[in-house]
N, CA, C and O of each residue as an XYZ file, in Angstrom:
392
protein
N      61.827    127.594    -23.128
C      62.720    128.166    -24.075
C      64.143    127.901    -23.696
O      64.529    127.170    -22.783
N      64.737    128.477    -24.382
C      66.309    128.168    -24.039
C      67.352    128.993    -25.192
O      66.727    129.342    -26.194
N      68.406    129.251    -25.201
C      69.415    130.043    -26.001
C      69.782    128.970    -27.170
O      69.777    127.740    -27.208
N      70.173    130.218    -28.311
C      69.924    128.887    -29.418
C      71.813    130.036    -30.121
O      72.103    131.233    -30.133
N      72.423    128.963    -30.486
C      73.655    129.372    -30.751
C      73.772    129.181    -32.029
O      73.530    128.077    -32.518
N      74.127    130.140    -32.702
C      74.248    130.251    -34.174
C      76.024    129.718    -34.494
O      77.025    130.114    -33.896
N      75.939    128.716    -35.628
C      77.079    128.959    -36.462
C      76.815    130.270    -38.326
O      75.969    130.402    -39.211
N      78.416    131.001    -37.879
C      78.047    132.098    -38.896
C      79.219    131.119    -40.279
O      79.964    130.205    -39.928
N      79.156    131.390    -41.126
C      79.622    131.200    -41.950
C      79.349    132.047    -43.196
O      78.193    132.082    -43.619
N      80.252    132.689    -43.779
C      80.500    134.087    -44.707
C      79.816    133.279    -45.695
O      79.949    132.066    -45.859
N      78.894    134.263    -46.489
C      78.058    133.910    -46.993
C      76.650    132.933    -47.214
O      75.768    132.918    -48.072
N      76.872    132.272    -46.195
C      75.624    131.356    -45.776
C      74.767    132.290    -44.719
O      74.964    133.284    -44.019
N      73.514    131.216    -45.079
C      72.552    132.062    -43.736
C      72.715    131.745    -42.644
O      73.628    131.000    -42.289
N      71.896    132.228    -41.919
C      72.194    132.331    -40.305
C      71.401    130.760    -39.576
O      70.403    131.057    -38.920
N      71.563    129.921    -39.592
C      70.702    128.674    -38.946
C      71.417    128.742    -37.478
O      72.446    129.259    -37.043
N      70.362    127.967    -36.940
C      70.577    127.953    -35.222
C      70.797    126.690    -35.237
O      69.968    125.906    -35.699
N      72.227    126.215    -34.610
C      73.154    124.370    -34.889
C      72.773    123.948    -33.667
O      72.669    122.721    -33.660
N      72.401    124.685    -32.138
C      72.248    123.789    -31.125
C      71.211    124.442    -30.575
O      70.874    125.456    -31.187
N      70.579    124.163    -29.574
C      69.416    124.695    -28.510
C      69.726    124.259    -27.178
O      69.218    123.273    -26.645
N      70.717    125.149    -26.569
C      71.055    125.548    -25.752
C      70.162    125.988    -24.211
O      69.868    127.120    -23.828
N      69.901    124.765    -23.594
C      68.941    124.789    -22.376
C      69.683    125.252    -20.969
O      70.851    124.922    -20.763
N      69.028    125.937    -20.137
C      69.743    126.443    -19.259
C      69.766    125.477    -17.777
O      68.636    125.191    -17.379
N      70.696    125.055    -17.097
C      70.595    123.935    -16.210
C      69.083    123.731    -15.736
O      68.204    124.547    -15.458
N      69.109    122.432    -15.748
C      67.357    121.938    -15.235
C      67.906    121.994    -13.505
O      68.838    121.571    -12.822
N      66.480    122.918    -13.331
C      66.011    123.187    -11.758
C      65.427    121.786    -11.672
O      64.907    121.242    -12.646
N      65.514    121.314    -10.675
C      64.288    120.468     -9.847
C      63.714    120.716     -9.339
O      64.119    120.881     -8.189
N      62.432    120.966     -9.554
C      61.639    121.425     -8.395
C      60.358    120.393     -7.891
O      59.386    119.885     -8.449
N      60.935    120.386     -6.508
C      60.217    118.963     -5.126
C      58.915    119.445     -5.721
O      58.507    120.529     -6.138
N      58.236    117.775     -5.558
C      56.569    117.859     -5.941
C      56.062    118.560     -5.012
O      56.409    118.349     -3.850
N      55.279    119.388     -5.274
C      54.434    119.721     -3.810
C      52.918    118.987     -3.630
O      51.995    118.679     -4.383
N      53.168    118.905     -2.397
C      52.100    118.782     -1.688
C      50.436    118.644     -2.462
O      49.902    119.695     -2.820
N      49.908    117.690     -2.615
C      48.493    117.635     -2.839
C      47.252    117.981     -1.964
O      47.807    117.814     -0.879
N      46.208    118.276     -1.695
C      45.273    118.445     -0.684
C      44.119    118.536     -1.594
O      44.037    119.190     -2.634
N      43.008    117.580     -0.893
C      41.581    116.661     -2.236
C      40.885    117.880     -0.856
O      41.388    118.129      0.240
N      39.957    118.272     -1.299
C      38.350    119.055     -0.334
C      37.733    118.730     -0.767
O      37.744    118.573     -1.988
N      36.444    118.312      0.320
C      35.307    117.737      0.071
C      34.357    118.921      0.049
O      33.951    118.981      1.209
N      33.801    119.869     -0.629
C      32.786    120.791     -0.152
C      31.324    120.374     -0.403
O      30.841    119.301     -0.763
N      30.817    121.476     -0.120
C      29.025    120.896      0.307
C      28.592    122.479     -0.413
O      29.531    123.273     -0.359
N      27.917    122.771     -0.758
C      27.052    123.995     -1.415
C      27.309    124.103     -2.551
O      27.014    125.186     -3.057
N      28.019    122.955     -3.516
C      28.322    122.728     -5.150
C      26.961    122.142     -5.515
O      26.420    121.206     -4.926
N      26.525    122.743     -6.456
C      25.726    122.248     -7.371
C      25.163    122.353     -8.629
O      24.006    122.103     -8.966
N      26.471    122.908     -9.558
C      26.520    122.607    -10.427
C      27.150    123.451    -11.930
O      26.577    124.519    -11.716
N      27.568    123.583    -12.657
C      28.841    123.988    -13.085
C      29.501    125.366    -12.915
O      30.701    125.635    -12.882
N      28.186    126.360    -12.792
C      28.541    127.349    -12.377
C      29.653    127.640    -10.669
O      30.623    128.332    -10.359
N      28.725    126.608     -9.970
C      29.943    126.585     -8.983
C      31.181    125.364     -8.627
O      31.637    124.804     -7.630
N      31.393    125.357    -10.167
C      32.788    124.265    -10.209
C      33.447    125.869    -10.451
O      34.098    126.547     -9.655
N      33.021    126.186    -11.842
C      33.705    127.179    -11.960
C      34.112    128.716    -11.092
O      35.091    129.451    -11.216
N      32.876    128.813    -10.172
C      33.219    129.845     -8.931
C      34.423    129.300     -8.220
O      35.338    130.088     -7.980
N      34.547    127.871     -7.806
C      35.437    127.208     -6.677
C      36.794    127.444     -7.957
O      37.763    128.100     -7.574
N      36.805    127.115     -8.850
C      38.415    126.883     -9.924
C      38.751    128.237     -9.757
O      39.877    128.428     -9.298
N      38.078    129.211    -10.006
C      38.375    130.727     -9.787
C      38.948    131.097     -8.582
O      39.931    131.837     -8.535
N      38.253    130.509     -7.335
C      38.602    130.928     -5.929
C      39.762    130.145     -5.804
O      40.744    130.660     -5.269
N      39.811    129.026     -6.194
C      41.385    128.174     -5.507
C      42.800    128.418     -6.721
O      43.931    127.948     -6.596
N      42.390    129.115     -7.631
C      43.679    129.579     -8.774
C      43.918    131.200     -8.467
O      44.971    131.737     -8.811
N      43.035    131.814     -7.904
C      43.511    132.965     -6.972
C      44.676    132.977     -5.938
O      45.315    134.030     -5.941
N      45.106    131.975     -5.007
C      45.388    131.690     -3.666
C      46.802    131.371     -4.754
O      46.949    130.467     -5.576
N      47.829    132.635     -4.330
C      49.028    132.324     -4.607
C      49.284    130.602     -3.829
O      48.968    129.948     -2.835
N      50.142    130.504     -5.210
C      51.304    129.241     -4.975
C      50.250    127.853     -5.211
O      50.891    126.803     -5.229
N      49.113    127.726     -5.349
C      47.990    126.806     -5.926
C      47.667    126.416     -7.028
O      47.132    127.210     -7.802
N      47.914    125.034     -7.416
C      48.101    124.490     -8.815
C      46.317    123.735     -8.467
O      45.753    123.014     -7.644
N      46.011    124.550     -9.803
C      44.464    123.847     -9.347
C      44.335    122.268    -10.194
O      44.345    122.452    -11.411
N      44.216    120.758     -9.798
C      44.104    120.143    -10.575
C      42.850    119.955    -11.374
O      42.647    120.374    -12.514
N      41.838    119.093    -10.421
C      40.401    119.203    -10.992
C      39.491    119.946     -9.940
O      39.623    119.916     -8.717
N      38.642    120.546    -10.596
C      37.094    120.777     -9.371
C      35.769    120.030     -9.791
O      35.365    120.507    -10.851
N      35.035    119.120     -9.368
C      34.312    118.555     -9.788
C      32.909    118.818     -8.475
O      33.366    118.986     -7.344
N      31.780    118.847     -8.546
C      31.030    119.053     -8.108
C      30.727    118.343     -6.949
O      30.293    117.192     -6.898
N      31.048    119.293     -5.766
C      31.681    118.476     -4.212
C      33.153    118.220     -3.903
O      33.652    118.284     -2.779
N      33.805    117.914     -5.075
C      35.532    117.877     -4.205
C      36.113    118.988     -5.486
O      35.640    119.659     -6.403
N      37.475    118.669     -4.853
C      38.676    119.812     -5.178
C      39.723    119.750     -5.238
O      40.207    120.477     -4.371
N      40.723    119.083     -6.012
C      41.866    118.282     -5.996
C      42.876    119.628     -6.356
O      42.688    120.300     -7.370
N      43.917    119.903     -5.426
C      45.172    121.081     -5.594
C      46.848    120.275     -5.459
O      47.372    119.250     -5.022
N      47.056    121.056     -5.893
C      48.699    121.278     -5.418
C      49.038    122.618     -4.932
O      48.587    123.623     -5.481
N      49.798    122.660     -3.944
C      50.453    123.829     -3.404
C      51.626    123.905     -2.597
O      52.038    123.083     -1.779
N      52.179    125.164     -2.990
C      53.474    125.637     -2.740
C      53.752    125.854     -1.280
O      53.867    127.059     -1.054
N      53.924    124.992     -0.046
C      53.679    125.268      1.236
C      54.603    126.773      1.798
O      54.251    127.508      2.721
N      55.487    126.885      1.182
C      56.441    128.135      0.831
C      55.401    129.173      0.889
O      55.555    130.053      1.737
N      54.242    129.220      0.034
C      53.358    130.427     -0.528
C      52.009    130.543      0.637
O      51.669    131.605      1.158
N      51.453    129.401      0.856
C      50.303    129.215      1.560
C      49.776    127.912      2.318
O      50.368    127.050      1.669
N      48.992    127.180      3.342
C      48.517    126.389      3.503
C      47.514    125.625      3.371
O      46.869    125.868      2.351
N      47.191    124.934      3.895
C      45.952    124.277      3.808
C      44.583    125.294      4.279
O      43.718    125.532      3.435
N      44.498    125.733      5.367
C      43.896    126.680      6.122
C      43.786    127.705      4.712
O      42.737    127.862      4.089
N      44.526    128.073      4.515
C      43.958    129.858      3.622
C      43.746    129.001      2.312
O      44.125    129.670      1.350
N      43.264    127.734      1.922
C      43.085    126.964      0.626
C      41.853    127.060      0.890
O      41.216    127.776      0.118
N      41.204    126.499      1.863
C      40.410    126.009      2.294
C      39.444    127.470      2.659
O      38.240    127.262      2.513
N      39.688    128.435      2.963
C      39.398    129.810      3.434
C      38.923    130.583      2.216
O      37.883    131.219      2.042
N      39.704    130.413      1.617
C      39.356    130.812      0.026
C      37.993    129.981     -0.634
O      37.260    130.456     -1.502
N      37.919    129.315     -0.324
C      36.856    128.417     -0.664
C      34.996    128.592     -0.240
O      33.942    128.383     -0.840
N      35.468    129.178      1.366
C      34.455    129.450      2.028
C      34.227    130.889      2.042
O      33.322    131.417      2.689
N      35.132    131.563      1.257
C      35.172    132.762      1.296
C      34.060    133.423     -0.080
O      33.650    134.563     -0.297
N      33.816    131.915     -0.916
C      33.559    131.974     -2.271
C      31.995    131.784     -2.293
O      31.260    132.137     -3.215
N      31.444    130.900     -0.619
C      30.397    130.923     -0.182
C      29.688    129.427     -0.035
O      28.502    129.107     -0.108
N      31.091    128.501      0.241
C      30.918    127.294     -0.045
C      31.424    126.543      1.348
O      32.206    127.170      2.063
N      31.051    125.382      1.699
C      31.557    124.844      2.840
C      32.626    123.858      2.978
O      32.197    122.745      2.672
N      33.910    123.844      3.338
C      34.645    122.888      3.126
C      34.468    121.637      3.963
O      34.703    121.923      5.137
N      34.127    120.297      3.806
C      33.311    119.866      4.890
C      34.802    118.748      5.344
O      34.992    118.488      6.532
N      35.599    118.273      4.419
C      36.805    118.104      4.852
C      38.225    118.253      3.895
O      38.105    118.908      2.859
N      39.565    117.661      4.219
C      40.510    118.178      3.357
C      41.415    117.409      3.997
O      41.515    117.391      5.224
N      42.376    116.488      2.935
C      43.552    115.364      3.277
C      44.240    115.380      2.313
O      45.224    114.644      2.244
């Protein structure tokens, strides 16, 4: 969204003349990390693992596919370790992670 600035003019209606964006943040890519797990087998536990790794503040879940686990995360919020923890916490084995 962004602020939208009206020109008034007496007797005309109210239209919005610009859309007014507020300075663009940059914000640094973070960090990717792929897991290989082992006790997936099959959609029900794609969807247990997408649940467990979109829990874990600061974790952009990309895909979960049956055996790996593709993220982004906020190293600010959490690491690899409590990504990965969350995972096994869900009842699954992380067998590796790069």
């Amino acid at each position: 969204g962004g602020i939208y600035a009206l020109s008034i003019v007496a007797g005309a209606p109210l239209v919005p003349t610009a859309l007014v964006h507020p300075p663009a943040t940059r914000t640094p890519a973070m960090p990717q990390l792929t897991l290989q797990i082992s006790g997936m087998t099959c959609g029900h536990c794609v969807a247990s693992v997408t649940r467990a790794l979109s829990a874990v503040p600061g974790v952009t879940v990309d895909t979960v596919t049956i055996g790996n686990a593709s993220v982004q995360f906020d190293p600010a919020r959490t690491t690899p370790a409590a990504i990965a923890q969350a995972v096994e916490e869900d009842g699954y084995q992380v067998v590796s992670s790069a």
